[in-house]
N, C-alpha and C positions, 0 to 999 in steps of 0.2 A: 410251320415252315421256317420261320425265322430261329427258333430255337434250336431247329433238324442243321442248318446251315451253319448255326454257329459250335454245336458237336462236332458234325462234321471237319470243320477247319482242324479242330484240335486231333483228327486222325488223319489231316493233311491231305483233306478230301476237299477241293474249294468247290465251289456253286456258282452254278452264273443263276442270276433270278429276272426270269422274262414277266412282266406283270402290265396291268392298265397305266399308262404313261400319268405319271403325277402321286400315285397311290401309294399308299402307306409301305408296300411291299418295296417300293423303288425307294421312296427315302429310307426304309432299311437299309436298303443296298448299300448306298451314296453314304449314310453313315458311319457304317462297319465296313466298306471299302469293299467289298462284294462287286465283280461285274455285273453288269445288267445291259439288259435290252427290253427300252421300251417300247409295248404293245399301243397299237388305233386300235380298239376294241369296238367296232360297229355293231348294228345290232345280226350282223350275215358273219358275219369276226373272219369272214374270209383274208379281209387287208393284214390281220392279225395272223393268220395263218400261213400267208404270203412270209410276211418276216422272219417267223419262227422258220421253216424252212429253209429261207434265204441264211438265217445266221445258222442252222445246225449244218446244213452243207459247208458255210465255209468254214466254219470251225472242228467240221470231224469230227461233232458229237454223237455218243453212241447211246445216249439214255436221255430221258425225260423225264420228270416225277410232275405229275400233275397234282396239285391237294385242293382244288375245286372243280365244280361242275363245267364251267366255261372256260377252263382252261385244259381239262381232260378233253370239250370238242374241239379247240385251237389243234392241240397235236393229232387228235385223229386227223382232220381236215388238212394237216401238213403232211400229216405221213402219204394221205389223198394227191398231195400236189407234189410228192416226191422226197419227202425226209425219210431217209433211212432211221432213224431213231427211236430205238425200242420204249417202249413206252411200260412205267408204275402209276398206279391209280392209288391214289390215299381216297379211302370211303368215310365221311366220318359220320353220316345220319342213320338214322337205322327207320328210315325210309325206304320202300323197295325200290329198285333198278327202276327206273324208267324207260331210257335212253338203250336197248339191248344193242342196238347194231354199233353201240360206241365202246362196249363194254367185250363184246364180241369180235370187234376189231383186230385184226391178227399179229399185229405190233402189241398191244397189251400182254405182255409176260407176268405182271403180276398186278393182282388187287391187293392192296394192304388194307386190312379194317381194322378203327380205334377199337373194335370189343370183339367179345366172341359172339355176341347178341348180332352185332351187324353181320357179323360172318357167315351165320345163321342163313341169314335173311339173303345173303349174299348167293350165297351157294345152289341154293335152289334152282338158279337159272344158270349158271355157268360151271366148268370143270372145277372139283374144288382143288385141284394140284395149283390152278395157277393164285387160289382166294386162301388168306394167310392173315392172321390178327398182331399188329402189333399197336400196341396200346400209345395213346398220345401220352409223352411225356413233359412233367413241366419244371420249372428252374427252380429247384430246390433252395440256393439262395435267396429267391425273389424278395422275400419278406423279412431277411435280416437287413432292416431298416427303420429309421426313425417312426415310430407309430405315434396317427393322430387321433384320438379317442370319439368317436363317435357321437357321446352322450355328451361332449364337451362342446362337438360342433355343432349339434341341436337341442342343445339343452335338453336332454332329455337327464331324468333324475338320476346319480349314482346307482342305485337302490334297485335299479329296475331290472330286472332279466332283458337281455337285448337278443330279438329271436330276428334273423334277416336271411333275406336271399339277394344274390348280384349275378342275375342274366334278363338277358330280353325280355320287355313283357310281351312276349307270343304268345297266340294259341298253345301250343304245345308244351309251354309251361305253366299251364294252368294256377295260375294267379288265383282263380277262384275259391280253387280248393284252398289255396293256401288263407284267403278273409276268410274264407270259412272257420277254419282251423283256430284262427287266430279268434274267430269271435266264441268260439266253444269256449276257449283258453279264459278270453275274458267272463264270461258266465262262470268259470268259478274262483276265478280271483283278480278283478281287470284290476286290483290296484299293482300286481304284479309284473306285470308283462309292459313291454314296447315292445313294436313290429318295425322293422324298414325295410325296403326296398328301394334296392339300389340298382339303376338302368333306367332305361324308357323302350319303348316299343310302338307297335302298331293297335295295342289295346291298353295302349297308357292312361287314358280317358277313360273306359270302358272299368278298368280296376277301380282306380282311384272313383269311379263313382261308387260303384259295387261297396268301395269301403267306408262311404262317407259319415257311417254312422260310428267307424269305431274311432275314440278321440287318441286313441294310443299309438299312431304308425303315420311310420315318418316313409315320403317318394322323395328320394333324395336328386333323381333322375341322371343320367349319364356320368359317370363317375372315370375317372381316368391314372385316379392312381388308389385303384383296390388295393394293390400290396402295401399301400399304408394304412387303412383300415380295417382288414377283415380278421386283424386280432382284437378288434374291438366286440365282435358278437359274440354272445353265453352258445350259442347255439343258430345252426345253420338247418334252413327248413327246405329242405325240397321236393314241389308237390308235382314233379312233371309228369305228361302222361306217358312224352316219346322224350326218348332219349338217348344219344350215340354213345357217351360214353361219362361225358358230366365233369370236364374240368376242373372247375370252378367250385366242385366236392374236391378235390386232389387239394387243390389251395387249401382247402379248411382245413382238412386234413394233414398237411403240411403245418397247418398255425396251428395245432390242436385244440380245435374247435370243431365241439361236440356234434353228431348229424344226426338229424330223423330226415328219412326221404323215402319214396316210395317207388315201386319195384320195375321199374321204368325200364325199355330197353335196355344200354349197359350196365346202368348204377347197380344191380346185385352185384355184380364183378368186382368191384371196388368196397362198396358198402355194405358190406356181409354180415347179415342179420346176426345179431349177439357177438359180432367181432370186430369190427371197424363201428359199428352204428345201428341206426334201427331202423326196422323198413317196415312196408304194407304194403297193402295192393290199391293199386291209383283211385286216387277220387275218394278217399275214406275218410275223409278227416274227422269222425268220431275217435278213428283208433289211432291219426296221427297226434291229438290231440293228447289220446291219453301216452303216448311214446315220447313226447314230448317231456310230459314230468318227470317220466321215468330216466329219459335219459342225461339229462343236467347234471344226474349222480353218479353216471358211469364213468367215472374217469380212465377205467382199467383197457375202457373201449379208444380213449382218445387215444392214449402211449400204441396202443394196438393198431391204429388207422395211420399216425405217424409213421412208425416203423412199414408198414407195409409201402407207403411212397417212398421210402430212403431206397427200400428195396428191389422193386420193381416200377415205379412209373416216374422216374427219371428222366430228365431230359438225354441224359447221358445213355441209361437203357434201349432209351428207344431211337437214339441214333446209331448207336451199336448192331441192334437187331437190324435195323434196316441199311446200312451199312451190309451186312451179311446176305439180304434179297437182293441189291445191285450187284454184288461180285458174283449172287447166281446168275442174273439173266447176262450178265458181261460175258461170264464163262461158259455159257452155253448155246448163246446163239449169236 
């Protein structure tokens, strides 16, 4: 959202950003000078819906992009209480639809989804005219910046291949697989390798037990300025099961830094087996194991995954593209 907002200005499109009062979305705003209107997000979000209607009526507004769950029900439930204001849905799990009578809603003129995987999935229940994939894109700049070395910050040896991942420890990112992977690794050469993770989660506990035997990997936990660090890893592991579309590969891929990751909702879309990176199918870590050695030596893959973010997943791209869905539903209904 923040990224889509600050594209946007640059085609002289400004955003007002309605969000939970206090929340990171609102001191965006307040920062970058964005209007804003703060939401009381109860748990009925009706008081929330109240507002949104009261400010799109007096302000004449003729669209809404919602890019979460609870604020795609905010505008249904306004549009409920009398907002004219056509409504974009940004998808970005590749979770199925739950929610059909929100998606169904007859103000919704378009779903946008980060992959063609979720689109996929999208489709199946609703007309696909109004379901359309446009890829999240992210600030290609972000990372021309001072970098802080990883192995410096934990001592961890020069020498060592540095193999990490930086997202939530969720279910659905299966951590497991990933000690797993890591302990294959070490069975045949643990003076080689260090592992880290970088985040916390709701199985933050549950991992770090799972890995207590291996003495090589670092849980760095919540981390907040990744784009000084993630040119420090040889290599980027990711063993998710589900996946919308996988950011946080784009990043690496951006610092070229090498990827094994496996065949997850979007990530083939991005990580194309023998061309950006190396893939399998979820929960293998025999074979992500052996992809792993393999791919430290592909560098012809790195320049290759670079190029393909300069090219297509852009922050610039993907406020372009969608730029292009608002002037449809503008001009047609």
């Amino acid at each position: 959202m923040a990224n889509l907002c600050l594209e946007l200005r640059k085609k002289n499109v400004e955003s007002i950003i309605a969000a939970r009062r206090h929340s990171e979305s609102i001191m965006f705003a307040k920062k970058n000078g964005f209007e804003y209107l703060e939401l009381d997000i109860g748990a009925m979000k009706i008081k929330a819906a109240h507002q949104v209607k009261s400010y799109i009526s007096k302000n004449n507004i003729k669209l809404i992009h919602t890019h979460t769950a609870n604020a795609h029900t905010i505008a249904v439930l306004a549009g409920y209480l009398g907002s004219k204001a056509n409504i974009v849905v940004s998808k970005r799990t590749d979770f199925p639809v739950k929610s059909l009578y929100k998606f169904n809603y007859p103000k919704v003129k378009k779903i946008l989804c980060v992959s063609n995987k979720i689109k996929e999935i999208v489709e199946k229940d609703f007309k696909k005219n109004i379901v359309h994939t446009v890829y999240s894109g992210i600030d290609t700049k972000r990372f021309d910046t001072i970098q802080t070395d990883l192995k410096d910050l934990y001592d961890i040896p020069k020498d060592k291949i540095l193999i990490g991942n930086c997202s939530a420890i969720a279910p659905h990112k299966d951590y497991y697989t990933f000690v797993d992977t890591a302990k294959i690794l070490n069975k045949k050469s643990a003076q080689k390798y260090h592992f880290i993770i970088m985040g916390d989660g709701p199985l933050e506990a549950e991992i770090k037990n799972y890995a207590k035997e291996l003495p090589n990997i670092t849980f760095t936990g919540f981390m907040s300025n990744i784009h000084e660090l993630l040119k420090s890893f040889d290599l980027f592991l990711m063993t998710s099961q589900e996946e919308g579309l996988g950011t946080s590969l784009l990043d690496s891929m951006i610092c070229k830094v090498p990827i094994v990751a496996t065949r997850a909702g979007g990530i083939p879309e991005i990580v194309i087996h023998e061309k950006t990176g190396l893939t399998t199918d979820v929960g293998n870590s025999d074979e992500l194991a052996k992809l792993v050695e393999e791919r430290i030596s592909r560098l012809d893959l790195t320049q290759n995954a670079y190029q393909m973010v300069i090219d297509n997943f852009s922050r610039e791209v993907t406020a372009a593209k969608t730029l292009k869905h608002y002037n449809d539903v503008l001009s047609s209904h």
